[in-house]
C-alpha positions as CSV (number, residue, x, y, z in Angstrom):
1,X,129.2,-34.6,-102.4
2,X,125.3,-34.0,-102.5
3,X,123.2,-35.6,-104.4
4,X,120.4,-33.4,-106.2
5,X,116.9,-34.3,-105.0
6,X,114.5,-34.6,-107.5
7,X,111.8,-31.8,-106.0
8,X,108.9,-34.3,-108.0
9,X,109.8,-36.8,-105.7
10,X,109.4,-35.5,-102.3
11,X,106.0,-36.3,-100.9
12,X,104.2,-33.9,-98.3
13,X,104.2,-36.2,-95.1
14,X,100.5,-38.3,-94.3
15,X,98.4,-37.0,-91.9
16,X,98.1,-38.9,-88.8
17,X,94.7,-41.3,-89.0
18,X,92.7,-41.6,-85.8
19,X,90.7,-45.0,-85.2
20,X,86.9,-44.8,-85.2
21,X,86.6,-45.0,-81.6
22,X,89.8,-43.2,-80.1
23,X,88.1,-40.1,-81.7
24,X,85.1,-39.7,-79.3
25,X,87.4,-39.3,-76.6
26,X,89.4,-36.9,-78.6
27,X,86.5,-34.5,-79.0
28,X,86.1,-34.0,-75.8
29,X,89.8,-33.8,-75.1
30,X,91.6,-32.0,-78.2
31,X,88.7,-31.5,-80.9
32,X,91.5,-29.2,-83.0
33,X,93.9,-31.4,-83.1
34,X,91.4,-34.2,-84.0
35,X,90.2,-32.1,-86.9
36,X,93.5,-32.2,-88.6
37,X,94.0,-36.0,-89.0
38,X,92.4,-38.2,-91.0
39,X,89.5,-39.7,-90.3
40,X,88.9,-43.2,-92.2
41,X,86.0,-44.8,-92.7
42,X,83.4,-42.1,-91.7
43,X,80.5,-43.6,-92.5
44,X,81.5,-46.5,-89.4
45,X,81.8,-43.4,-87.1
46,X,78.6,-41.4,-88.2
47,X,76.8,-45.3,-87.4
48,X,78.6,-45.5,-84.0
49,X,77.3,-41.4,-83.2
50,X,73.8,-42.7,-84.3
51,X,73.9,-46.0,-82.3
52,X,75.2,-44.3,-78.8
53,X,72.9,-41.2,-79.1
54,X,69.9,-42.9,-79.5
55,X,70.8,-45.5,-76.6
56,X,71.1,-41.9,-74.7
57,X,67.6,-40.4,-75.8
58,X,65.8,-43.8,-75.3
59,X,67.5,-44.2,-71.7
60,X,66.7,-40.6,-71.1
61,X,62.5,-40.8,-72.1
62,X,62.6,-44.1,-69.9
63,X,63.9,-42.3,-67.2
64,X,61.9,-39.3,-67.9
65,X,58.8,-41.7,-68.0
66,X,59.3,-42.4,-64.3
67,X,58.8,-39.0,-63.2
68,X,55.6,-38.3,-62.1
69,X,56.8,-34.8,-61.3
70,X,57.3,-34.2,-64.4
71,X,54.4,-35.9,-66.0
72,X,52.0,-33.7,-64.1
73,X,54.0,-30.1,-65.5
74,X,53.5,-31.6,-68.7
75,X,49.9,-32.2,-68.1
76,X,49.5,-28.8,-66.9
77,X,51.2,-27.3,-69.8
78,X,49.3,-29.5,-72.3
79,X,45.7,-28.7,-70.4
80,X,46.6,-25.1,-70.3
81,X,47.2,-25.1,-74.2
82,X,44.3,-27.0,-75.0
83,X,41.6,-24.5,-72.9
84,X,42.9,-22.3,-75.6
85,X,42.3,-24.2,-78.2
86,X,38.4,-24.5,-77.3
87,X,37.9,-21.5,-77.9
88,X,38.6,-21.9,-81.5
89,X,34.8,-23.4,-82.7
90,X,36.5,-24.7,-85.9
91,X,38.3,-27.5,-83.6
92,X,35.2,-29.8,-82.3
93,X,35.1,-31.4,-79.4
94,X,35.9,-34.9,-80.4
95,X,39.5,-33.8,-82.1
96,X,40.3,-32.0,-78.9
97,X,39.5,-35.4,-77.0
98,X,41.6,-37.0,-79.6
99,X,44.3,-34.9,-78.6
100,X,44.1,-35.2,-75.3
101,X,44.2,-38.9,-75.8
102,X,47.1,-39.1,-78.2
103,X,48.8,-37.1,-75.5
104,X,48.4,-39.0,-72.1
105,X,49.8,-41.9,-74.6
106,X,52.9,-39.9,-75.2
107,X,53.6,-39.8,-72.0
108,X,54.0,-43.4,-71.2
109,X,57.1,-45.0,-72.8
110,X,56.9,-47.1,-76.0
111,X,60.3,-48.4,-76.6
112,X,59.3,-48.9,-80.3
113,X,58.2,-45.0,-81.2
114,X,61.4,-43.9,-78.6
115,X,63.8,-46.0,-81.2
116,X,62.1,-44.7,-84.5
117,X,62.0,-41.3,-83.5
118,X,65.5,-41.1,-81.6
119,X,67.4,-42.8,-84.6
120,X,65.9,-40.0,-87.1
121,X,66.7,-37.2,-84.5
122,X,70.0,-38.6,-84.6
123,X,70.9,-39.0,-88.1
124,X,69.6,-36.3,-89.7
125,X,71.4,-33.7,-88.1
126,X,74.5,-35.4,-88.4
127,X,74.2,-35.3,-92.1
128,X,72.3,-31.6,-92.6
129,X,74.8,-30.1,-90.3
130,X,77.7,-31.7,-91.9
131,X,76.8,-30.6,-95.2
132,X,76.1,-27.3,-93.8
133,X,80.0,-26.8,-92.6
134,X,81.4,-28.3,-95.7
135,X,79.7,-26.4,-97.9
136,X,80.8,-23.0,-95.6
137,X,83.9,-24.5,-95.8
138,X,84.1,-24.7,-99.6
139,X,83.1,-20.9,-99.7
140,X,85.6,-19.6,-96.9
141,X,88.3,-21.8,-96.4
142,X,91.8,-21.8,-98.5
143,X,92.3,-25.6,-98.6
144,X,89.0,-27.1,-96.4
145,X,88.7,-30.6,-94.9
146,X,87.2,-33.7,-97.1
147,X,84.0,-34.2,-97.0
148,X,84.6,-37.6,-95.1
149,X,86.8,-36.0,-92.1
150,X,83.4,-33.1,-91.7
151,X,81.0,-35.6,-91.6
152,X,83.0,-37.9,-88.9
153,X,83.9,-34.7,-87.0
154,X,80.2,-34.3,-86.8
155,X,79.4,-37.7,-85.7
156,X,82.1,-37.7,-83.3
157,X,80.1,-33.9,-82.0
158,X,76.9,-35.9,-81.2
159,X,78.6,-37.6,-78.4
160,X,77.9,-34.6,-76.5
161,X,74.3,-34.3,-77.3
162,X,73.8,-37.5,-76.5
163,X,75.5,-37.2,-72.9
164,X,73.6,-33.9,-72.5
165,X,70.3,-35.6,-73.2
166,X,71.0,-38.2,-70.5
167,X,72.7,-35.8,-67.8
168,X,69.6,-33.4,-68.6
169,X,66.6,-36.6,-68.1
170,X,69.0,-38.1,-64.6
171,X,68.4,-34.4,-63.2
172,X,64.5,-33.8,-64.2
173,X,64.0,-37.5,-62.5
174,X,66.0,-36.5,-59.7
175,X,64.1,-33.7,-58.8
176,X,61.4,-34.2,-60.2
177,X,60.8,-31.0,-62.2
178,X,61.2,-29.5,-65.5
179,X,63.0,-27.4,-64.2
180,X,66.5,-28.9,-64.1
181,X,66.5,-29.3,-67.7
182,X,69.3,-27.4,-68.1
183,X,67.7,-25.6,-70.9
184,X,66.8,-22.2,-71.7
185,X,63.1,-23.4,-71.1
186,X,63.3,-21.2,-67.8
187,X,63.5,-17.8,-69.7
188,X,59.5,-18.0,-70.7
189,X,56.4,-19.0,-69.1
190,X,54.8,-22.2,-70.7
191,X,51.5,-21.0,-69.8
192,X,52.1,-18.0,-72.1
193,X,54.3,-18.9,-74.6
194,X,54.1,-22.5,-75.0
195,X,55.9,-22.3,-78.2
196,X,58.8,-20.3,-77.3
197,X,58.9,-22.6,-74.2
198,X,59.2,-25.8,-76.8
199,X,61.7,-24.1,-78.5
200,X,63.6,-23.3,-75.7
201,X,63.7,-26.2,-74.4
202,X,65.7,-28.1,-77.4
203,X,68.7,-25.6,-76.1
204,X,70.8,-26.5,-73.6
205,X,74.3,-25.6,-72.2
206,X,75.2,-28.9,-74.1
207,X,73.7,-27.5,-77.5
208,X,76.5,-24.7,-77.1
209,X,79.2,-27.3,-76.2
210,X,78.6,-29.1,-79.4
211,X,79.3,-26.3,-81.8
212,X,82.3,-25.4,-79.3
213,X,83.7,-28.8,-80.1
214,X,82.8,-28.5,-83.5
């Protein structure tokens, strides 16, 4: 004889948790299936994401530093935009040597400004881009994801940019040239479209691969 089961009283099964750190790996390996567990403590992961991308950008403008390859395109680029900009009589001639000051310092590497500026690369994305798919998923999905698993999905994402920054600087060093970027920087010339060129260069075949994983 069966007994009747109470239908109040059977529980959906728990979704399988993943630990902080197994979940980088599974990104790269089986993203989907990482998005259906659940992700504790997502704030621990996003901290992790932010900790290892920066250590990639900063190790990627050190090596980038050592380039003088690539220190002279830059100059050329920079030169080429500021004969421009004389042209203009409302920029004198002392802001245009300030420029050109400020800008032979940005070339040499301050491990200071490379922390400040890498961390807020790092962590603001995370967090606008994570809103950005909850919020779509609110709109457009049945039953969507917590707001904790999105934003550790996206932390667990920046791995990628952060291996893309570093794979990107090892090649320009290498050989010495812009041009192995691995960017869409190649599409325009710098000399006459120095701000598509800029723009250009943010994307690379890793930007794709983030939202892939995503």
């Amino acid at each position: 004889m069966y007994e009747e089961l109470d239908e109040n009283t059977i529980q959906e099964p728990a979704g399988e948790e993943v630990k902080p750190l197994i979940g980088f790996i599974e990104i790269l390996t089986q993203p989907y299936e990482l998005g259906r567990k659940i992700i504790p403590k997502w704030f621990q992961v996003v901290a992790i994401a932010v900790l290892f991308e920066t250590l990639c950008i900063v190790s990627g403008a050190f090596i980038i530093s050592k380039s003088d390859g690539v220190r002279s395109e830059m100059n050329s680029l920079f030169s080429k935009t500021l004969e421009k900009m004389e042209s203009n009589p409302s920029i004198s001639e002392e802001k245009l040597e300030e420029m050109r000051e400020t800008f032979e310092h940005s070339l040499d590497f301050n491990i200071v400004s490379a922390v400040g500026v890498s961390i807020a690369t790092s962590f603001l994305p995370i967090f606008i881009i994570g809103a950005f798919f909850f919020l779509a998923a609110r709109l457009f999905v049945e039953e969507p994801s917590p707001y904790s698993n999105i934003m550790a999905l996206t932390g667990y994402a920046a791995i990628v940019t952060g291996i893309g920054v570093l794979v990107s600087s090892m090649l320009q060093f290498i050989g010495d040239s812009t041009a192995y970027s691995l960017t869409l920087s190649f599409l325009v010339d710098p000399a006459e479209h120095a701000a598509w060129f800029s723009f250009l260069s943010r994307i690379s075949i890793f930007t794709f691969l983030y939202y892939i994983v995503l």
